[in-house]
C-alpha positions as CSV (number, residue, x, y, z in Angstrom):
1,X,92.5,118.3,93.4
2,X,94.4,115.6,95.8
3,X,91.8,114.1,98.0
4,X,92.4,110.7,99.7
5,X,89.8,108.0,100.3
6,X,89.0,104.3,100.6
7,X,86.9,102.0,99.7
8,X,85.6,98.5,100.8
9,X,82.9,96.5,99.0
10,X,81.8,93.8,101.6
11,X,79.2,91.6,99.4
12,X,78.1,88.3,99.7
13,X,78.5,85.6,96.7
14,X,79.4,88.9,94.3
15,X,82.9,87.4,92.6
16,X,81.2,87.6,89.1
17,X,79.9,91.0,89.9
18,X,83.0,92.5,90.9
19,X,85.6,90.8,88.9
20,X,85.3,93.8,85.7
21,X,86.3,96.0,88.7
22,X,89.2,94.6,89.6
23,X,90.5,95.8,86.6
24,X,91.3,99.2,84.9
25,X,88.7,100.3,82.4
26,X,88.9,103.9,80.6
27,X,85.1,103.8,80.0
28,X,84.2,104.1,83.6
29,X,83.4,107.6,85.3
30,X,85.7,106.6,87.8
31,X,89.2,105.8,87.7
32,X,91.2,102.3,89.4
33,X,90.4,99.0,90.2
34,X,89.3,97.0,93.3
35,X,91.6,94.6,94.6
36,X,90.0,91.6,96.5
37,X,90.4,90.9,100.5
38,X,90.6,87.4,100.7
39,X,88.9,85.1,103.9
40,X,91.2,82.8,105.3
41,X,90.0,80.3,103.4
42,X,90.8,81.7,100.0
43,X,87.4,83.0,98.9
44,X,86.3,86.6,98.1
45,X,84.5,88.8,100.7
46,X,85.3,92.3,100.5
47,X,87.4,94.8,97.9
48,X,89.3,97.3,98.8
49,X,90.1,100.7,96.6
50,X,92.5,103.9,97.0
51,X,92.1,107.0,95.4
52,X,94.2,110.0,95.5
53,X,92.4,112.5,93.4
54,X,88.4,113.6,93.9
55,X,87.7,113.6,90.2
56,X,89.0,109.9,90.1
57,X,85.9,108.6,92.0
58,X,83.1,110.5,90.3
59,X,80.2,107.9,89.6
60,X,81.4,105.4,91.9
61,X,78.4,104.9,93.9
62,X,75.7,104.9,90.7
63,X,78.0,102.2,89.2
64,X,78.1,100.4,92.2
65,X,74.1,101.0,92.3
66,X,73.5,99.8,88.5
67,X,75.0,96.0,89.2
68,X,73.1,93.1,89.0
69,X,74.1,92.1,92.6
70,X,73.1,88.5,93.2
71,X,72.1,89.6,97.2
72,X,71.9,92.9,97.4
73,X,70.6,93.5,101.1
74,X,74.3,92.0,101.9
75,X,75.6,95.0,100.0
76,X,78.0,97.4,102.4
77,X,79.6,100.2,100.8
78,X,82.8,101.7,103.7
79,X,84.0,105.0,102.7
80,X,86.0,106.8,104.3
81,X,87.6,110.7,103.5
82,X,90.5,111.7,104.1
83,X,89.1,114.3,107.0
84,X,87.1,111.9,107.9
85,X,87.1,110.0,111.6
86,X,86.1,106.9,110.5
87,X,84.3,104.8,107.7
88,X,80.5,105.8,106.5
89,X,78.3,102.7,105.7
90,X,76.4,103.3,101.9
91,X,73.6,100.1,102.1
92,X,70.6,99.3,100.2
93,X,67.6,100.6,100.3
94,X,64.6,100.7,98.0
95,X,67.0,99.8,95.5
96,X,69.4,103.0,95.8
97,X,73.0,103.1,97.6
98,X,72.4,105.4,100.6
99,X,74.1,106.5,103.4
100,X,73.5,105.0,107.0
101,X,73.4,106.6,109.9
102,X,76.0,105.2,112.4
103,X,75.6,105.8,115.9
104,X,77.7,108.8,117.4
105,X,78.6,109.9,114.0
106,X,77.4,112.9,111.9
107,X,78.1,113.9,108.8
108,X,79.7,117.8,108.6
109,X,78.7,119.5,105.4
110,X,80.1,122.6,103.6
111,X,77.6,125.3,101.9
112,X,77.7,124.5,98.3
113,X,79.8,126.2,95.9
114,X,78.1,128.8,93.8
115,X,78.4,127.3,90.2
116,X,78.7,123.6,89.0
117,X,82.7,124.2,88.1
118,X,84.0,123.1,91.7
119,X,83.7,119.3,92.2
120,X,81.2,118.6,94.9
121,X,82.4,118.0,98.5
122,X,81.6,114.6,100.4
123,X,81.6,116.9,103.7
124,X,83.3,114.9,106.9
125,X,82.1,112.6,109.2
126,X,82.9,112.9,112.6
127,X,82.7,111.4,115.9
128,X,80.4,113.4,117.7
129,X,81.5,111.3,121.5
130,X,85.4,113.1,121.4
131,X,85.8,115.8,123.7
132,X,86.7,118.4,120.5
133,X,83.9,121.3,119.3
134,X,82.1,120.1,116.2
135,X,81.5,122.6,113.3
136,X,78.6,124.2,112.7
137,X,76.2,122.5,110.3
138,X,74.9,123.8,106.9
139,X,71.4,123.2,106.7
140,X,69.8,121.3,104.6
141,X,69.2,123.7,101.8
142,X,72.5,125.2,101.5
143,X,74.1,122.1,100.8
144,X,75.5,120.9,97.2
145,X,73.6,118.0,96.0
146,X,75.6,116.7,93.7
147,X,77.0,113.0,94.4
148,X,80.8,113.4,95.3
149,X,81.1,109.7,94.8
């Protein structure tokens, strides 16, 4: 299935971490390779990724997660879905890539599929400050728990 998304890697002093990732490796879950957003200055502070497929990210974010980041509380994880209106923020916490709440924001879930065979769906996050009706939110327990990423 075609899906679009991005992804930035801002991290502190992690060249050595994500150098493997900047290029293509048929072992990894998840397909493509970072390519690195240089300062002004020449040095490494972010990466930046496209995919155009849903299946090609699978196990991004537990890769991500299993690094031996050298600073990990300066770990930010922007991605952004094609549906949705802007970047979420995936940070540390207690050792596990999770998703932060940004102000005016909210995450829109579908119910999950009825079997495993469907791949799971990220949802959208929206703006919740436009002037357009928001959808109606699955709760909590209707929601597929699989990792999209």
């Amino acid at each position: 299935m075609s899906r679009d998304a991005e992804v930035i890697v801002l991290a502190r002093w992690s060249d050595e971490v994500m150098e493997p990732l900047t290029r293509d490796d048929p072992e990894r879950t998840w397909q493509g390779r970072f390519v690195p957003i240089a300062g002004h200055e020449g040095y490494e502070f972010g990466w930046a990724l496209e995919f155009d497929k849903v299946h090609a990210r699978k196990g991004l974010l537990k890769h991500l997660e299993s690094l031996p980041w050298p600073h990990p509380h300066t770990v930010q994880i922007l991605l952004r879905d094609q549906d949705d209106d802007c970047f979420g923020m995936w940070m540390f916490q207690e050792g596990r890539l999770v998703e932060v709440a940004l102000a005016r924001t909210e995450r829109f879930h579908q119910p999950a599929p009825p079997d495993d065979d469907s791949e799971p769906d990220p949802g959208v996050l929206l703006r919740t400050d436009q002037e357009t009706a928001l959808p109606e939110q699955t709760p909590e327990a209707r929601r597929d728990t699989r990792s999209p990423w």
